[in-house]
C-alpha positions in Angstrom: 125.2 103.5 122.8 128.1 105.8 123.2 127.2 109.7 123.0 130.4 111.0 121.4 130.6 113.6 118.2 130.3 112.2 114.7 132.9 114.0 112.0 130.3 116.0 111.2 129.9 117.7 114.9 126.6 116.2 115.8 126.6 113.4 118.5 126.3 109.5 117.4 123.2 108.9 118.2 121.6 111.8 116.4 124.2 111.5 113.1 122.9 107.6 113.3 119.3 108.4 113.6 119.4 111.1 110.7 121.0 108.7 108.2 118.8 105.6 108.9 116.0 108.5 108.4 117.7 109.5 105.4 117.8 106.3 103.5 114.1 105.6 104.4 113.1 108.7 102.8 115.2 108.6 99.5 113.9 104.9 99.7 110.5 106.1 99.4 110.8 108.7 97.1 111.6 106.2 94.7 108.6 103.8 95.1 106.4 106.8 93.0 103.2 105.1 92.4 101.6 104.9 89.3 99.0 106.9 90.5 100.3 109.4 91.8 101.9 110.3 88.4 99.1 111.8 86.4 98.8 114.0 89.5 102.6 115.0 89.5 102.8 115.7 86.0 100.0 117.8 85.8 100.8 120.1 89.1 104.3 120.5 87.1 102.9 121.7 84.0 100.8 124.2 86.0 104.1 125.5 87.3 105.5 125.8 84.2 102.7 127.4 82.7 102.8 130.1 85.7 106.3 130.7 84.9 106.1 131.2 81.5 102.7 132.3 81.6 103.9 135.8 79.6 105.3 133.5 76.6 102.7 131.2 76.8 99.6 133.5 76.6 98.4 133.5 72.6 96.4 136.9 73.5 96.7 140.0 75.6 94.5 138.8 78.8 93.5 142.1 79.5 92.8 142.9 76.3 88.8 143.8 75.3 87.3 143.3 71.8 83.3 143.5 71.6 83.3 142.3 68.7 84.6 139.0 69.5 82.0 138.8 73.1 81.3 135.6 73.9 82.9 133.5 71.5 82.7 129.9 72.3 85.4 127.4 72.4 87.8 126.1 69.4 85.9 122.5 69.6 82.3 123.6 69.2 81.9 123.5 65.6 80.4 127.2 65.8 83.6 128.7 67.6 86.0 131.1 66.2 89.6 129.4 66.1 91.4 131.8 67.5 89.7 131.2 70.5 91.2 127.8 72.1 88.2 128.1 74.9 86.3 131.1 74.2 86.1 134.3 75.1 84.0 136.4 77.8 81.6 138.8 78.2 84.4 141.8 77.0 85.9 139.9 74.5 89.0 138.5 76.4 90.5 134.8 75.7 89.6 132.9 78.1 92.5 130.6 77.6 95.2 133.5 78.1 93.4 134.7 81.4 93.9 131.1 82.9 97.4 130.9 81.8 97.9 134.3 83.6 96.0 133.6 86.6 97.9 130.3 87.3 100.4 132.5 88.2 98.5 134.3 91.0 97.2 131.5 92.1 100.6 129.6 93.1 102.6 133.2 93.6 99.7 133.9 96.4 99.3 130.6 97.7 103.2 129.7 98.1 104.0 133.1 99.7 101.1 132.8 102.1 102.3 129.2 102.6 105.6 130.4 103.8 104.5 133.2 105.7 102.1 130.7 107.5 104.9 128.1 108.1 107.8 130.2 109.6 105.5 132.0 111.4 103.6 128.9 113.1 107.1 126.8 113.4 108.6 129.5 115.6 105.6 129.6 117.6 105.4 125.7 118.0 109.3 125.6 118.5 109.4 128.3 121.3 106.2 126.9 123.2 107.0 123.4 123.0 110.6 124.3 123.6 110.2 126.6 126.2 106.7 125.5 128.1 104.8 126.4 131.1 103.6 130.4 130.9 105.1 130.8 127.4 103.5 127.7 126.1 100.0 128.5 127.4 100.1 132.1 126.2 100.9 131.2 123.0 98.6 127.9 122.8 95.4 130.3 124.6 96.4 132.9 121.3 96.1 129.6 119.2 92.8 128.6 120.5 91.5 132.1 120.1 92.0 132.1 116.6 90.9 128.8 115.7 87.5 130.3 116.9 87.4 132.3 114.2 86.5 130.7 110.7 89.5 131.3 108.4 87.2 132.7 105.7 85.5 135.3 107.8 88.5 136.4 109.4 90.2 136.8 106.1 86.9 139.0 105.0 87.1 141.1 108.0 91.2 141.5 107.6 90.9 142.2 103.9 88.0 144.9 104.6 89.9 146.8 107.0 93.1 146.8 105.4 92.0 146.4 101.7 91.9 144.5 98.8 95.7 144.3 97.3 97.9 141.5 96.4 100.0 142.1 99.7 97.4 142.6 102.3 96.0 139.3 100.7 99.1 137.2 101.3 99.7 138.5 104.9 95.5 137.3 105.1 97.0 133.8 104.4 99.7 133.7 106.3 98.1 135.0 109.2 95.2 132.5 108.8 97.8 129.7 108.2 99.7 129.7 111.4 98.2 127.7 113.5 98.1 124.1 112.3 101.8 124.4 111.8 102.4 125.9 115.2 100.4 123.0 116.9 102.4 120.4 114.8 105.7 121.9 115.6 104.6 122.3 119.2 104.1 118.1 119.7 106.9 117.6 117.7 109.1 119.4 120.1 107.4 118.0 123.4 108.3 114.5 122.3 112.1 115.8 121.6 113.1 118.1 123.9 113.8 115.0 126.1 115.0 112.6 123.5 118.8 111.0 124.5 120.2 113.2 121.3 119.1 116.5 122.7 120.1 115.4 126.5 123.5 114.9 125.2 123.8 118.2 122.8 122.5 119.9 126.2 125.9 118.2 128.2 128.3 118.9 125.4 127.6 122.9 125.8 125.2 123.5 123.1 122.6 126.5 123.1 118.9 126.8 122.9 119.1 127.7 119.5 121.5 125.2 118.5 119.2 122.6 119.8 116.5 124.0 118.6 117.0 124.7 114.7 120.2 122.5 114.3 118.6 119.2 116.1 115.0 119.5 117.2 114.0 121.3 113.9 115.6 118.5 111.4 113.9 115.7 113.5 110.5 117.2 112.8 110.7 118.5 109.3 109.0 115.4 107.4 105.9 116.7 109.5 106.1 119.7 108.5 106.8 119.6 105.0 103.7 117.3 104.5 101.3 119.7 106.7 102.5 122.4 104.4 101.8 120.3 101.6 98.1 119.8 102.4 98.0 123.4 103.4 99.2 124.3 100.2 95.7 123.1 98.3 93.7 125.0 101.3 95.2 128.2 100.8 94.5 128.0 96.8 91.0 127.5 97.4 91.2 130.5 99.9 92.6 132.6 97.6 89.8 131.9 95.2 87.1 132.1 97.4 88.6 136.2 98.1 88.4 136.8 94.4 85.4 135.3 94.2 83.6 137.8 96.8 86.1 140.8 95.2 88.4 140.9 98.0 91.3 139.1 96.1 93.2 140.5 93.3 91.5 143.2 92.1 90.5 143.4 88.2 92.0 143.6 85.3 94.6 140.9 86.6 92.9 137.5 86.3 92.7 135.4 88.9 91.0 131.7 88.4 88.2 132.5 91.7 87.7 135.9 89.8 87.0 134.0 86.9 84.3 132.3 88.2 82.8 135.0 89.8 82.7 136.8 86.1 81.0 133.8 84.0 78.8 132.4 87.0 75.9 134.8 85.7 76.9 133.3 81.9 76.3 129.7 83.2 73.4 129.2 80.4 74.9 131.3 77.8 78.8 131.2 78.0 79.4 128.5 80.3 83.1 128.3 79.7 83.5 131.3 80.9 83.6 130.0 84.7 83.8 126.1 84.2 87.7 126.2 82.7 89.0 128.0 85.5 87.0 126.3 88.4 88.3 122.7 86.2 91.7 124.2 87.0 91.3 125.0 90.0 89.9 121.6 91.1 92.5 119.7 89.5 95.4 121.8 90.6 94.3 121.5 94.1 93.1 117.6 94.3 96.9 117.2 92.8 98.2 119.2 95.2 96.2 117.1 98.1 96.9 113.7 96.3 100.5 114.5 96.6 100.7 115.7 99.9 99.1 112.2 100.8 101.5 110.1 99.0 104.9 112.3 101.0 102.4 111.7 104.0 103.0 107.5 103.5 106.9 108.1 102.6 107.8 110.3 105.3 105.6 109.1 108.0 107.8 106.4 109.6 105.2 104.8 111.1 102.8 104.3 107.9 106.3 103.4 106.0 106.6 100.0 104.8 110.2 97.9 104.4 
């Protein structure tokens, strides 16, 4: 097969493997199984929610009012209608503070999730690009941290630094890296001597070039499902901070602070922790349902004709 330039600058080969790839993908993003819908539809509505969450909140969530302590949900027939799901332990809506703390939830977890994943693809691009001393320095900094268990590194990090919305993202980017790096690392090794990049390499192309315009493209579908799957692990390591206090710190709800408040109301107000942590379960099992499903589509190896 010839190694010329398409119209669009790229050689042949690569130009012809991208649109085959292409067509396989927007192929299977069509074939949307039925159950993955339920999923779908309800992570959307949870980003809606956290967009709108302002507009959508029927009561202040910070708001306090003793006198309306531990009001239980709309559908008990002993509940106070104002009260779609109750209230807590100072008189705040339990409904509202859900609303508002989807919106932490996905802010945190998204920005961690990009922090993680440009931080670990330039890692896995460089050392799979560049290799030998390069590639085991950065690989040996890899292992290192893999030693560590993500939870207790993020305690340590957060208690040296502080609890604060920022420090708390840069925890979860920081903890985040590495399974992207390694990815990106074996997606390179099996590329950087593909025909495509040998013949970018002979037409006068740069590292770079190669690297982000040919190499980076080639390996994306990994990449966007590992951040997929990632995206579910870093919710329920946001939570577990908040849960221990060293997440977003109070009054601003959070759904793992949420929990921590009502898990000593468990026999009295049990709402109080079992909304958010139903939340918080199904946001993430869609999240990891989902991820599996672009998994089967973009994997061409698990992709079907």
């Amino acid at each position: 097969m010839p190694y010329g330039q398409g119209t669009n600058g790229r050689p042949l080969v690569l130009a012809r493997l991208s649109r085959s790839a292409d067509r396989g993908l927007l192929t299977g993003l069509r074939r949307v199984p039925w159950a993955i819908a339920p999923f779908t539809l309800f992570l959307v509505s949870v980003i809606v929610v956290a967009i709108f969450a302002p507009l959508l909140a029927p009561h202040d969530p910070v708001g306090q009012s003793l006198r309306s302590r531990l009001v239980a949900p709309a559908f008990l027939s002993s509940s106070n209608p104002d009260f779609l799901l109750g209230t807590d332990y100072l008189g705040r809506d339990v409904l509202s503070r859900m609303i508002v703390g989807s919106r932490i939830s996905l802010v945190v977890g998204l920005a961690g999730l990009a922090l993680a994943g440009v931080l670990g693809c330039l890692v896995g691009l460089v050392a799979g690009y560049r290799g030998g001393a390069i590639d085991e320095a950065l690989m040996a900094l890899a292992d290192i941290q893999l030693a560590f268990p993500n939870v207790l590194l993020a305690i340590a990090v957060i208690a040296v630094l502080g609890p604060n919305l920022l420090n708390l993202i840069m925890v979860l980017g920081i903890t985040g890296w590495v399974t992207y790096a390694r990815v990106a690392r074996g997606a390179v090794l099996s590329l950087r001597s593909a025909d495509f990049v040998e013949s970018v390499r002979c037409l006068g192309g740069g590292h770079i070039r190669i690297l982000f315009r040919h190499i980076l493209p080639n390996c994306a579908s990994l990449l966007v499902v590992v951040a997929t799957l990632h995206l579910a692990r870093i919710i329920i390591l946001e939570s577990t901070l908040s849960f221990l206090g060293l997440g977003v710190q109070p009054p601003t709800p959070s759904w793992g602070a949420m929990i921590s408040e009502g898990r000593a109301y468990l026999n009295s107000a049990w709402w109080i922790a079992v909304f958010p942590g139903l939340a918080l379960l199904l946001t993430t099992m869609s999240v990891s349902r989902i991820g599996d499903w672009l998994r089967d589509v973009l994997d061409p190896t698990l992709r079907t004709a």
